[in-house]
C-alpha positions in Angstrom: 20.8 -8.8 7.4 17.3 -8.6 7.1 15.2 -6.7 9.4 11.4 -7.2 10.3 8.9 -5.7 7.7 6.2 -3.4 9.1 3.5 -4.7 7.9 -0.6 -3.2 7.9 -4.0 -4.9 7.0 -7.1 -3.2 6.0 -10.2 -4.8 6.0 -13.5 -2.9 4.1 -16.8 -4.0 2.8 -18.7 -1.8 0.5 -22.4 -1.8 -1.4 -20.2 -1.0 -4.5 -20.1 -4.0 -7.0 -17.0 -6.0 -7.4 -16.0 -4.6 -10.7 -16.4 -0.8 -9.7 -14.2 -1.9 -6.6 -11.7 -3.8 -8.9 -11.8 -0.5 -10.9 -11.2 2.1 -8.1 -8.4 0.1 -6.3 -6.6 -0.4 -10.0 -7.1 3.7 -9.7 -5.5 4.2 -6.2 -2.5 1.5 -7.2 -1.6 3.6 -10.4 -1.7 6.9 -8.0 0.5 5.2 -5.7 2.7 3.6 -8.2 2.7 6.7 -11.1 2.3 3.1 -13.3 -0.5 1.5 -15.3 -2.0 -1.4 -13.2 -4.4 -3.9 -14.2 -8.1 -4.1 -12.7 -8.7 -7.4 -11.2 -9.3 -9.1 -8.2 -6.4 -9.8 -6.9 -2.9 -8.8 -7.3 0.4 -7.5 -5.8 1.9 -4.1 -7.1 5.8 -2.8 -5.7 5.6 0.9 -4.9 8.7 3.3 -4.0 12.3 3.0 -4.2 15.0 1.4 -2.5 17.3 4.2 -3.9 15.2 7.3 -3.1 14.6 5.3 0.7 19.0 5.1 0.9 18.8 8.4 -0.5 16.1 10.3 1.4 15.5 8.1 4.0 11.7 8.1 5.4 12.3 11.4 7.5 12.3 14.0 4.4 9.2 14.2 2.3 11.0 12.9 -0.8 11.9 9.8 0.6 8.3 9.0 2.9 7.0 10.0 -0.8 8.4 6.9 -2.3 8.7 4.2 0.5 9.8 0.8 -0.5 6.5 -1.4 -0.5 4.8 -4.0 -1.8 0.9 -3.4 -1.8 -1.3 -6.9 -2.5 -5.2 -6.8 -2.3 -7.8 -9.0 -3.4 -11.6 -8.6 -3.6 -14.4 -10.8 -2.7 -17.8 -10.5 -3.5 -20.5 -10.6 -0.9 -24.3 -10.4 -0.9 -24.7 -6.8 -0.6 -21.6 -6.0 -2.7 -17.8 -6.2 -2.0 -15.2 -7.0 0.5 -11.4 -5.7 0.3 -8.5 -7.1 2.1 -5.8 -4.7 1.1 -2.1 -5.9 2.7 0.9 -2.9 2.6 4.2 -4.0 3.8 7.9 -3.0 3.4 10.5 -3.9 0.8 13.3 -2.0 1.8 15.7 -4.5 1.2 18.5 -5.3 3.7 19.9 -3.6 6.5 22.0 -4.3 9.7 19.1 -2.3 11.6 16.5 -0.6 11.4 15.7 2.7 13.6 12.6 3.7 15.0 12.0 6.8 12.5 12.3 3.8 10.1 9.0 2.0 11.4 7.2 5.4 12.1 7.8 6.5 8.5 6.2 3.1 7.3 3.5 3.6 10.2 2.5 7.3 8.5 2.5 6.3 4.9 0.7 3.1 5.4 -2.0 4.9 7.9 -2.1 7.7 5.1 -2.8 5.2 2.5 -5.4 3.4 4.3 -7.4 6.7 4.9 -6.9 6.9 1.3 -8.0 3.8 0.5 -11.2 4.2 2.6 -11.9 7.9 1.2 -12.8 6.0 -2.3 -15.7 3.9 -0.8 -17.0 5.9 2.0 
């Protein structure tokens, strides 16, 4: 039975050129992902695992770690440089219900990943 993904948007504009943004979000995808990733625009990325999650869970530090997710972003270019929309949301799969140490373990990561995110263009 599938449960609700959490789900978080981030919104960021920057003086940084498009291609320098393309190049520091392909950076902070392969951190996240421990996987080459393209620079571009736009794209969608799966971070985590399923397993680890069932293993772990998201209340010991290997299992927050590696949180089922898919991560999509794209990059627009405005006058004075670059806007990002970056979308993080859970993949976890199926379950007959979720907890609430389940959305508070996606609430963390994703608000620790958006801190991260921001860090690169402040």
């Amino acid at each position: 039975m599938p449960i609700e993904p959490v789900q978080r948007n981030v919104h960021l504009t920057t003086r940084v050129a498009p291609h320098e943004v393309a190049d520091r979000v392909a950076d902070f995808l392969h951190e996240l992902t421990h996987r080459p990733t393209t620079t571009a625009r736009t794209g969608s990325v799966k971070a985590g695992s399923r397993a680890a999650y069932r293993i772990f869970g998201g209340v010991m530090n290997a299992g927050k770690k590696r949180l089922p997710m898919i991560v999509s972003w794209s990059i627009t270019e405005n006058g004075t440089g670059s806007g990002i929309h970056l979308e993080m949301k859970s993949d976890e799969g199926s379950y007959g219900f979720a907890t609430r140490w389940h959305y508070q373990a996606y609430e963390q990561r994703f608000a620790q990943l958006e801190k991260d995110i921001r860090s690169r263009f402040a």
